[in-house]
C-alpha positions as CSV (number, residue, x, y, z in Angstrom):
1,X,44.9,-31.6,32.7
2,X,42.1,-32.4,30.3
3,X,38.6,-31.8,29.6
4,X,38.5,-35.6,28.4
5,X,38.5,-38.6,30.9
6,X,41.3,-40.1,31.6
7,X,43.9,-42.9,32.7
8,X,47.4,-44.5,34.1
9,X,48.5,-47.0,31.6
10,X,51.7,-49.0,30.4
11,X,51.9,-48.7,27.2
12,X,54.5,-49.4,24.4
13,X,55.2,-46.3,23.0
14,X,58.1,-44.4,20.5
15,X,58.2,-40.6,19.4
16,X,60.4,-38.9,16.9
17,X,60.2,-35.3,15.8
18,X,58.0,-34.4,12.9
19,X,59.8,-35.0,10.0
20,X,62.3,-37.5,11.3
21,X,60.9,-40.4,10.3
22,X,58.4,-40.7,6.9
23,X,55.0,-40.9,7.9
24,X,54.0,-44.3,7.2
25,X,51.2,-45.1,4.4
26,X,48.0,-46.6,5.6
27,X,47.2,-50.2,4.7
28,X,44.8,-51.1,2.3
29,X,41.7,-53.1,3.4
30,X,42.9,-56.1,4.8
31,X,41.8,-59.4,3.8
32,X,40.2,-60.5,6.9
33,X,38.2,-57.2,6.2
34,X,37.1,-58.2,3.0
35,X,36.3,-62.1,3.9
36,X,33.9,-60.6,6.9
37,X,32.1,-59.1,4.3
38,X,31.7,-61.7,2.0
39,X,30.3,-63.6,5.2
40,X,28.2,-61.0,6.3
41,X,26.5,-60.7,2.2
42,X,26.7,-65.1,2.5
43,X,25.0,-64.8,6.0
44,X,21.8,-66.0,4.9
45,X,23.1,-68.8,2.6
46,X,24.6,-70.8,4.7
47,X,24.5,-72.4,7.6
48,X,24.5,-71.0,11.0
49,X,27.2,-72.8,12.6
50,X,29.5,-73.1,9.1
51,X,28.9,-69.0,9.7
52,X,30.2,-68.5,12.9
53,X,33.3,-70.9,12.4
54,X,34.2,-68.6,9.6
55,X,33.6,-65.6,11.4
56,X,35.9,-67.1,14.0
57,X,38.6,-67.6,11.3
58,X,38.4,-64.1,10.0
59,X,38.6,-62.8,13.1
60,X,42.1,-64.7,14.0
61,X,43.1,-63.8,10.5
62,X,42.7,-60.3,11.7
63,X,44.5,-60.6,14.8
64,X,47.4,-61.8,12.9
65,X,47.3,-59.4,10.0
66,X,47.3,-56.5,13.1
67,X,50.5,-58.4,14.8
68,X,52.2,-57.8,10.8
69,X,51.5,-54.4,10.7
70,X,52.7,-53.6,14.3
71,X,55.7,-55.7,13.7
72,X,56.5,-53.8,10.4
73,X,55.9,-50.6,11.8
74,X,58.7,-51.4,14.6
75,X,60.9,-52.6,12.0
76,X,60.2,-49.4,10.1
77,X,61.1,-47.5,13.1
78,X,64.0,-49.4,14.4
79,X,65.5,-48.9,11.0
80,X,66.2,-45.3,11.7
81,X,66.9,-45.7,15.3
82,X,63.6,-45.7,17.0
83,X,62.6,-48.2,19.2
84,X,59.1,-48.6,21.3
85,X,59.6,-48.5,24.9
86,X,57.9,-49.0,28.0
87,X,55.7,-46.2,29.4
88,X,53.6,-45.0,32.3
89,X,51.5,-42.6,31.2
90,X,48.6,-40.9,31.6
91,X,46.4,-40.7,28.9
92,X,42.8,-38.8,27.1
93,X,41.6,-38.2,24.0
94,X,44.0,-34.9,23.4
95,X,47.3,-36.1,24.8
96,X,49.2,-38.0,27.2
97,X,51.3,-37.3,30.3
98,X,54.8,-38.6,30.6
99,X,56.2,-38.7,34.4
100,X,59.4,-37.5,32.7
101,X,60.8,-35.1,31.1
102,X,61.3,-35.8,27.0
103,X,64.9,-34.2,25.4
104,X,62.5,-32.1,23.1
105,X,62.0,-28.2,23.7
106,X,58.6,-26.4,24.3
107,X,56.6,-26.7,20.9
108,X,58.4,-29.2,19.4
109,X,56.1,-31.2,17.1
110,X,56.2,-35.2,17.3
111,X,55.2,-38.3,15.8
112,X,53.6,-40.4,18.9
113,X,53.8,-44.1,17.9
114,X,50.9,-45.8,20.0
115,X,50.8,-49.7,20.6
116,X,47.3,-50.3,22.4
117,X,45.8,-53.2,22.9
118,X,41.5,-52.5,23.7
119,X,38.8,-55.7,24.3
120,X,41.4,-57.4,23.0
121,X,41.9,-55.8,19.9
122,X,45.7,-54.7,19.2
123,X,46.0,-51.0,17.6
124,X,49.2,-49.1,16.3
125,X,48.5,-45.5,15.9
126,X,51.0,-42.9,14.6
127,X,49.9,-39.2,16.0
128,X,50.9,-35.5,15.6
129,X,51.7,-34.2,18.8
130,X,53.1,-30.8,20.4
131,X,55.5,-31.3,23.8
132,X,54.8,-29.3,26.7
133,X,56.7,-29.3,30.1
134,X,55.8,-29.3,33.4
135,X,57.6,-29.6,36.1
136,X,59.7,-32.8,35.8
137,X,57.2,-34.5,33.1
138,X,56.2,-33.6,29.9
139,X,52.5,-33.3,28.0
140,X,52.3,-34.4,24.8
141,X,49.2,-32.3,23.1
142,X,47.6,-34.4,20.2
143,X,47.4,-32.7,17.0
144,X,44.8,-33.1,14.5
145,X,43.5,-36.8,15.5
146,X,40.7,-38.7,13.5
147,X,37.6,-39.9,14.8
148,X,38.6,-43.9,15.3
149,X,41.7,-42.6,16.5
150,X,40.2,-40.4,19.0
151,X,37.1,-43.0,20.0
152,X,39.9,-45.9,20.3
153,X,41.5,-43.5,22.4
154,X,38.9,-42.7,24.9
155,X,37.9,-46.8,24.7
156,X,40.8,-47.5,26.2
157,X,40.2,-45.3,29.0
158,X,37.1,-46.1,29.8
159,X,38.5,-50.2,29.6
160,X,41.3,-49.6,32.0
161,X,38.7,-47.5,34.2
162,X,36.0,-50.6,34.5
163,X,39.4,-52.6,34.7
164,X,40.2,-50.7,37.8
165,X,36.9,-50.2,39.6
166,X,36.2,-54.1,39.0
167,X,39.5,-54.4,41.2
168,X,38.8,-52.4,43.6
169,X,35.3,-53.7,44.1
170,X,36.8,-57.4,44.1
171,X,39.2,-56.1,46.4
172,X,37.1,-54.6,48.8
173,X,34.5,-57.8,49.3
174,X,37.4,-59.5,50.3
């Protein structure tokens, strides 16, 4: 399939053709971004534990400012008819693996909406993808992803992996 590792994974996930749906702008610096880095110049002015309450705070600022975006990014989507649904798939750095077959021909290019949740750590990405059939299922080839995209990407793989082999190591001392 791939030259990158890979995984099975449910995942929340929509797809449109390109062009269907605006691409969505990217969100400024948020403003639990900005407070962690007022803390982190502060660091050395305050105290220790007033620090890591606030750090604490950012970080659940954070969370929720991430639970916004994905919620705004569904409503985008549902606005013109796409919805996130729930998917089995397989998925690597390059692409993912439906075990079905998508109502797009060969070489149709699509938006891949992404709803990933790794260490914890919700993540909406929006990718360029090419379909490609096989037998019953369908690839989806990513197209031109980033660097965070492509390292959150291969994060959660290597999360569900350690997931897995923790399981079947607790499973087996059983």
């Amino acid at each position: 399939m791939s030259e990158w590792a890979s995984t099975h994974v449910v995942i929340q996930m929509a797809m449109a053709p390109e062009g269907t749906v605006p691409w969505l702008e990217t969100d400024a610096p948020s403003i639990s971004e900005r407070c962690r880095s007022t803390l982190v110049r502060m660091s050395r002015q305050i105290d220790i534990s007033i620090y890591e309450a606030m750090i604490a705070m950012t970080d659940a600022m954070g969370q929720l400012e991430r639970e916004i975006r994905v919620l705004r990014h569904q409503q985008r989507l549902a606005a013109v008819g796409i919805e996130f649904k729930t998917e089995l798939i397989e998925i690597a750095a390059d692409g993912v693996q439906l075990q079905r077959s998508v109502p797009y021909s060969e070489g149709t290019e699509l938006q891949v909406h992404l709803d990933l949740t790794v260490w914890g750590v919700q993540h909406l990405m929006v990718l360029r993808a090419q379909v490609h059939h096989e037998d019953d299922a369908s690839r989806l080839e990513f197209m031109d992803v980033g660097r965070d995209q492509r390292d959150t990407i291969v994060a959660l793989v290597f999360q569900e992996q350690g997931r897995k082999r923790r399981h079947a190591n607790s499973s087996e001392s059983v």
